[in-house]
C-alpha positions, 0 to 999 in steps of 0.5 A: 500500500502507498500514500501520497506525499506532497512535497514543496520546497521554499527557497529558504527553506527545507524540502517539506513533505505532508501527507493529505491521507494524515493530518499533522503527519509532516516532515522534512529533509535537506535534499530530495533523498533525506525528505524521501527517506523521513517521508517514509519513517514519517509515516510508518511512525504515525500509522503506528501511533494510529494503530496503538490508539485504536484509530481506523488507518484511512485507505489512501486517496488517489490522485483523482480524488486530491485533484482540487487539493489546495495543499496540491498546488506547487507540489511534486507528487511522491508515493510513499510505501506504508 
């Protein structure tokens, strides 16, 4: 299973990573492979964290249903294995 991560970069700033799937899930990395690899611990952690608290893990969105996402915007899509 993958979940999709929004991944935008400021020119002062770190590249950030969120996901719409989990609100308040958000990370980031230096370059584009550390923002990738703390995506992936990101995740892993919060679905874990949902999973000991007794909370339903939502099934991912797909990218038809992101479309009108406003945090989609300026974004680069990447798909990150839980």
């Amino acid at each position: 299973m993958e979940y999709i991560a929004y991944l935008h970069k400021e020119s002062d700033s770190d590249f950030g990573v969120s996901f719409p799937d989990f609100q308040g899930c958000i990370t980031a990395g230096k370059t584009l492979e550390e923002a990738r690899t703390m995506a992936q611990e990101a995740l892993r952690f919060h679905i874990k964290g949902m999973h000991e608290d007794g909370h339903t893990i939502p099934a991912p969105s797909s990218l038809d249903q992101l479309a009108g996402n406003i945090q989609m915007k300026d974004a680069a899509i990447l798909r990150i294995p839980a």
